[in-house]
N, CA and C atoms as an extended XYZ file, in Angstrom:
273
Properties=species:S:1:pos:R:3:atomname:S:1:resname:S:1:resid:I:1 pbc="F F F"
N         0.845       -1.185        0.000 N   UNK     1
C         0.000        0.000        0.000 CA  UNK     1
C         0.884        1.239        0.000 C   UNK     1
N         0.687        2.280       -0.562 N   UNK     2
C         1.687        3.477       -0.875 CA  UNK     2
C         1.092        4.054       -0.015 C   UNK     2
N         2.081        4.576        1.121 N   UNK     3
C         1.697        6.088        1.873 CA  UNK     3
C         1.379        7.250        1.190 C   UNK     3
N         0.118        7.915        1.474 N   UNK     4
C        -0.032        9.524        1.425 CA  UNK     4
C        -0.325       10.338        1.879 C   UNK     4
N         0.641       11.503        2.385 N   UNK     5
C         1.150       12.675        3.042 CA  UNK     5
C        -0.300       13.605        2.984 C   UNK     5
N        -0.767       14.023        3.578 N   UNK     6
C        -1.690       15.374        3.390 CA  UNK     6
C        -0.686       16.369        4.006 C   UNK     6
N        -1.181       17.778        3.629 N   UNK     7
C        -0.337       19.171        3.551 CA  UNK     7
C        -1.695       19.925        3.705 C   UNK     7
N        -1.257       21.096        4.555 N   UNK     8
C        -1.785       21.946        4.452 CA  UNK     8
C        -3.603       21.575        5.003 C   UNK     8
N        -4.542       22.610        4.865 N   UNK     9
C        -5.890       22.467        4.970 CA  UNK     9
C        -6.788       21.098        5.034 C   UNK     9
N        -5.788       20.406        3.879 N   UNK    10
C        -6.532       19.262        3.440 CA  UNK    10
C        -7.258       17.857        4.917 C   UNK    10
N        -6.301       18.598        5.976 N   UNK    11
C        -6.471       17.469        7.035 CA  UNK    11
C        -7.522       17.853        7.964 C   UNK    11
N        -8.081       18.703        7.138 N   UNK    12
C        -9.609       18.732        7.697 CA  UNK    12
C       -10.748       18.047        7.488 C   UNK    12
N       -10.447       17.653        6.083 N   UNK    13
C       -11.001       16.629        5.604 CA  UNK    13
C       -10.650       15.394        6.179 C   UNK    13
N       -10.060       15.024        7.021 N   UNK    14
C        -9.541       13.864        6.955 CA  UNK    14
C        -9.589       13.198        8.352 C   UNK    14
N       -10.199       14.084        9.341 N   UNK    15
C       -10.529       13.635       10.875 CA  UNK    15
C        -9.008       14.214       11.236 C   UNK    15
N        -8.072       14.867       11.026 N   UNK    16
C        -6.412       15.201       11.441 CA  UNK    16
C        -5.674       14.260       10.978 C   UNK    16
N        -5.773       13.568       10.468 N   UNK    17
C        -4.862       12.350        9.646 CA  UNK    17
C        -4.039       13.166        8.883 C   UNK    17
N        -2.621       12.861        8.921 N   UNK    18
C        -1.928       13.506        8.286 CA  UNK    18
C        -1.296       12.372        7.075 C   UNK    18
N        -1.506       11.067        7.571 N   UNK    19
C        -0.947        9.954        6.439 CA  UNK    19
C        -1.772        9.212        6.913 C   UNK    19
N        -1.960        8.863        5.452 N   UNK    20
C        -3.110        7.543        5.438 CA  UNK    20
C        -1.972        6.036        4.155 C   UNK    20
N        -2.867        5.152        4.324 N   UNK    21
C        -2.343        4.102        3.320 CA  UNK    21
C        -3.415        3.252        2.552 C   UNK    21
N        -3.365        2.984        1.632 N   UNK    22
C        -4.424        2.892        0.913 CA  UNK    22
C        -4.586        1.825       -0.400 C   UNK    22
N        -5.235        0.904       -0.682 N   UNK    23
C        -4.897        0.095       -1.777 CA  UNK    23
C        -4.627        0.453       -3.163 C   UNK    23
N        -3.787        0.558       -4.071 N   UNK    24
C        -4.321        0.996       -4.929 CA  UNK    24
C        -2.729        0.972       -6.074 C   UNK    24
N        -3.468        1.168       -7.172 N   UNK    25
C        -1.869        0.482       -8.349 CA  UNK    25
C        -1.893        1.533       -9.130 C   UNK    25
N        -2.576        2.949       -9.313 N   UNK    26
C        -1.673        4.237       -9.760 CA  UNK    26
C        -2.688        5.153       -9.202 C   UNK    26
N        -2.075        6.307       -9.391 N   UNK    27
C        -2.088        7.922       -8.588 CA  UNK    27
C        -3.769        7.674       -8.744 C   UNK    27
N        -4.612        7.810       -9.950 N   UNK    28
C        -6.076        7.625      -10.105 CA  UNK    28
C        -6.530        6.599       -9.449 C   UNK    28
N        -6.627        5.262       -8.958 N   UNK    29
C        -7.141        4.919       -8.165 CA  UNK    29
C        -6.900        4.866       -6.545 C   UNK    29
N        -5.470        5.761       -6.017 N   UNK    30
C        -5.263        6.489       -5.049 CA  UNK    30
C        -6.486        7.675       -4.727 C   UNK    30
N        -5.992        8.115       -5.627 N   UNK    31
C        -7.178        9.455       -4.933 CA  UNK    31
C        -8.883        9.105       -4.822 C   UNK    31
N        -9.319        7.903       -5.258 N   UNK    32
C       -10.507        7.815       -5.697 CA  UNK    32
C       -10.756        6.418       -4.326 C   UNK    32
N        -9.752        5.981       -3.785 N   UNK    33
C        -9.557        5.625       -2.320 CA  UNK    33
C        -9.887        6.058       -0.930 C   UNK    33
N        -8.797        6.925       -1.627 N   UNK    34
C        -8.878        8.043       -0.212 CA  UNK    34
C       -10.369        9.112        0.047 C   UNK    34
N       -11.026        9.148       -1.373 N   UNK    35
C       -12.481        9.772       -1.692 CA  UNK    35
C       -13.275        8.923       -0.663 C   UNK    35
N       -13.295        7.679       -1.315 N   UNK    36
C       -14.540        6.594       -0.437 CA  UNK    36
C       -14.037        6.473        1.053 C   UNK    36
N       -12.762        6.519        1.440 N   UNK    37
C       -12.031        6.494        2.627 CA  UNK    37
C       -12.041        7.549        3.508 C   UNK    37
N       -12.294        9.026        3.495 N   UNK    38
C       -12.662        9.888        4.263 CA  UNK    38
C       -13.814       10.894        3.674 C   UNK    38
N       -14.466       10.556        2.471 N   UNK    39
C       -15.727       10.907        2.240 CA  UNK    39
C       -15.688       12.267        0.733 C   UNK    39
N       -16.786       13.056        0.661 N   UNK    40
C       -16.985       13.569       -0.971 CA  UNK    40
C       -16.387       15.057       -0.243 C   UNK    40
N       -16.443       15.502        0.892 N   UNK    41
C       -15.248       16.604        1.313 CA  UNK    41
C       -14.228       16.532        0.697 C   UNK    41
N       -13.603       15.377        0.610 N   UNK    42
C       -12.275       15.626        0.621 CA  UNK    42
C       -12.324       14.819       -0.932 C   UNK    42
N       -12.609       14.054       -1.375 N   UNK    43
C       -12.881       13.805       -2.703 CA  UNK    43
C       -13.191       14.807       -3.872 C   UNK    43
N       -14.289       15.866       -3.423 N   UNK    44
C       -14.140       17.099       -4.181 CA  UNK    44
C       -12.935       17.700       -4.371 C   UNK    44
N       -11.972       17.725       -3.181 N   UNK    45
C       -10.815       18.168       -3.316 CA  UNK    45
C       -10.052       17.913       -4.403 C   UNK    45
N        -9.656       16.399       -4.230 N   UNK    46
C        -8.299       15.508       -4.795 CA  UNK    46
C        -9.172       14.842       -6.210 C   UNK    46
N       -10.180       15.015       -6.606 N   UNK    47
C       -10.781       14.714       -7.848 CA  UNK    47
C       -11.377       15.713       -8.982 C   UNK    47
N       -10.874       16.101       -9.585 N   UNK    48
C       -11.051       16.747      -10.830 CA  UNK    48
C       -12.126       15.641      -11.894 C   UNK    48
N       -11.884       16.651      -13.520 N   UNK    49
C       -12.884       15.755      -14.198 CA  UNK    49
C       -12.139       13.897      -14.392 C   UNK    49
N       -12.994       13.317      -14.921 N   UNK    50
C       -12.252       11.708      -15.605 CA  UNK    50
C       -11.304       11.255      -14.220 C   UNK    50
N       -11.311       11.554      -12.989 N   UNK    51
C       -10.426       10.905      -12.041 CA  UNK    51
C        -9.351       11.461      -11.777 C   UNK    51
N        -9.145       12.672      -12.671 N   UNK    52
C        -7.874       13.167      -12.777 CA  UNK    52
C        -7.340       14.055      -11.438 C   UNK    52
N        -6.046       14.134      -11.134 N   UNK    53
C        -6.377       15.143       -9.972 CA  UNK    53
C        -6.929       16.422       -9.894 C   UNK    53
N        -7.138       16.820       -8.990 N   UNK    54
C        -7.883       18.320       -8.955 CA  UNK    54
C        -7.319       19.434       -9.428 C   UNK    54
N        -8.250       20.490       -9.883 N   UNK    55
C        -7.511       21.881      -10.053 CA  UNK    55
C        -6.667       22.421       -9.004 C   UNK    55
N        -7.223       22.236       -8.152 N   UNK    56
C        -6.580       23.372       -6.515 CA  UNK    56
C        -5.692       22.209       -6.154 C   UNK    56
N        -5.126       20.779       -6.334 N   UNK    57
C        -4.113       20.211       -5.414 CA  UNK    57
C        -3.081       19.416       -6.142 C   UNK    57
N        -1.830       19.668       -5.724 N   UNK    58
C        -0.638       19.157       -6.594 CA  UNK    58
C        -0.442       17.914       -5.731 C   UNK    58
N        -0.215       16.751       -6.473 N   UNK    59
C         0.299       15.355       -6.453 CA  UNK    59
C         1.412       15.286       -6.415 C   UNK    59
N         2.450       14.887       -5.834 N   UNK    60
C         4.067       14.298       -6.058 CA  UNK    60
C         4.191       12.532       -5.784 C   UNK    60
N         4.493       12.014       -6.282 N   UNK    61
C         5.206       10.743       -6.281 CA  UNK    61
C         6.653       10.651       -6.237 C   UNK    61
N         7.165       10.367       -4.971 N   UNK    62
C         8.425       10.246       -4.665 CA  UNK    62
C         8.960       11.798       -4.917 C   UNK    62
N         8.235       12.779       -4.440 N   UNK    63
C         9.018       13.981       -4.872 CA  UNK    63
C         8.810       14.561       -6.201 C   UNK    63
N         8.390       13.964       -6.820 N   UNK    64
C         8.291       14.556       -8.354 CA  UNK    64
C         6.631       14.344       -8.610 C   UNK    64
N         6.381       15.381       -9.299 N   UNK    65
C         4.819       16.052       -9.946 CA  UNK    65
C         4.362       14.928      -10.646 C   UNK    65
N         3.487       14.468      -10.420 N   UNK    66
C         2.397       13.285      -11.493 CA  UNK    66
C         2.081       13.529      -12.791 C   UNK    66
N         2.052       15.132      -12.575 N   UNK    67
C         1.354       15.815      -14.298 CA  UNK    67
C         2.913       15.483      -15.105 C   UNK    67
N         4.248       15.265      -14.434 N   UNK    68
C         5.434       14.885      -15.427 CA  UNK    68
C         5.881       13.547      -15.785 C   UNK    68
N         5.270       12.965      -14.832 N   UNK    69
C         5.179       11.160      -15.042 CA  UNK    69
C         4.532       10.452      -15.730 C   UNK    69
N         3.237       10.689      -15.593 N   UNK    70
C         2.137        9.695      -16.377 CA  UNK    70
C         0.702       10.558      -15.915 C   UNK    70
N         0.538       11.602      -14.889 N   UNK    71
C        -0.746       11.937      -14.503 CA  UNK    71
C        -1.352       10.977      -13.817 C   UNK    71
N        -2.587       11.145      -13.574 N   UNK    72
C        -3.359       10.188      -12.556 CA  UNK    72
C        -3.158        8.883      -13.241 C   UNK    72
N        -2.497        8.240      -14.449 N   UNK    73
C        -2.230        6.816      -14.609 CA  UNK    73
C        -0.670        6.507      -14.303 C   UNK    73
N         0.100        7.403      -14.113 N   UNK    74
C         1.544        6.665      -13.119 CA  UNK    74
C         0.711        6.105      -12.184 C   UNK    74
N         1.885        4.484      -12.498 N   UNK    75
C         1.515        3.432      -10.736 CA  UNK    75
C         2.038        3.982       -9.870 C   UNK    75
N         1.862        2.936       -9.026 N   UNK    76
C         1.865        2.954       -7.146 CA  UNK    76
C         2.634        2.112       -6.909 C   UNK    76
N         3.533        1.705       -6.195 N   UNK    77
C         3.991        0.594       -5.492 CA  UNK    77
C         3.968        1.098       -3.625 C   UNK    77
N         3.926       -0.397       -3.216 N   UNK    78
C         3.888       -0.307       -1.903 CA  UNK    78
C         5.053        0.732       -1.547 C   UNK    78
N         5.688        1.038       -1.839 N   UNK    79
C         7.137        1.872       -1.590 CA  UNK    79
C         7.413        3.103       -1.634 C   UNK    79
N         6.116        3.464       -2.238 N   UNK    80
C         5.853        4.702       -3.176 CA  UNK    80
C         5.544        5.492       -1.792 C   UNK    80
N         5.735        7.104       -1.688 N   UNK    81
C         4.797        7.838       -0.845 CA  UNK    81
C         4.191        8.615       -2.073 C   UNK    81
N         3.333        8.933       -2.019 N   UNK    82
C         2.281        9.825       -2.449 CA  UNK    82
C         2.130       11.083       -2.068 C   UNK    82
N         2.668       12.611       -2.066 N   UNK    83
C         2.028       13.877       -1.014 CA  UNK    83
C         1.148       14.474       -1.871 C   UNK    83
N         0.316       14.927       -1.281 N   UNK    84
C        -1.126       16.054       -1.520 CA  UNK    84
C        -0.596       17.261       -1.040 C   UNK    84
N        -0.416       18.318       -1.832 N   UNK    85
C        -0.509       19.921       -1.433 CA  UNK    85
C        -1.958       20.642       -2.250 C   UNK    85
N        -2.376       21.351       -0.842 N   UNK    86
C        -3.044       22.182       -1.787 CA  UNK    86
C        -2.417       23.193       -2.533 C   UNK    86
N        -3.268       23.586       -3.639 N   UNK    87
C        -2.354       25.000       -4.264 CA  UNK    87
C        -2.535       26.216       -3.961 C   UNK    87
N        -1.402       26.827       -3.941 N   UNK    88
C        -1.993       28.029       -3.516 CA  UNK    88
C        -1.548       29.251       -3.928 C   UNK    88
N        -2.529       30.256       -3.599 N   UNK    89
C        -2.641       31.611       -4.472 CA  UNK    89
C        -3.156       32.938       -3.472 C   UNK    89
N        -2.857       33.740       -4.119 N   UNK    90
C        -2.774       35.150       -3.413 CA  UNK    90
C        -1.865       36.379       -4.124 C   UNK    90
N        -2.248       37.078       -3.375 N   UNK    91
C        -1.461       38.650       -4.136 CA  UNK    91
C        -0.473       38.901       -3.349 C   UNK    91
């Protein structure tokens, strides 16, 4: 099961869980886990259209961005951590 990190706001959604672990064999059926796993709060978040990740939250796998790997179809391995940031903006 690949660990994933929450950052920021997101662990409001999440009862204070800051890492969760979760079944799952790439980034898209990660986030769509963790949806049914702490509910459509936090699923609105980490789900965009087609499964994809969300507008407002950046994905890393092992440190590096998902949108440069494969997107929500890079796998998972048990080994893998996963982090969630929200994005963020301001003047």
């Amino acid at each position: 099961m690949p660990k994933v990190v929450f950052y920021g706001h997101l662990t409001r959604f999440t009862g204070g869980d800051r890492e969760a672990h979760v079944e799952a064999r790439d980034v898209r059926e990660t986030l769509q886990s963790l949806s049914s796993k702490y509910g459509e709060q936090l699923g609105s978040k980490l789900l965009g259209l087609n499964g994809n990740p969300g507008e407002f939250v950046r994905v890393f796998l092992n440190n590096k961005d998902v949108r440069l790997l494969g997107g929500a179809d890079t796998l998972v391995s048990t080994t893998d951590t996963l982090i969630i940031v929200p994005a963020l903006a301001g003047g």
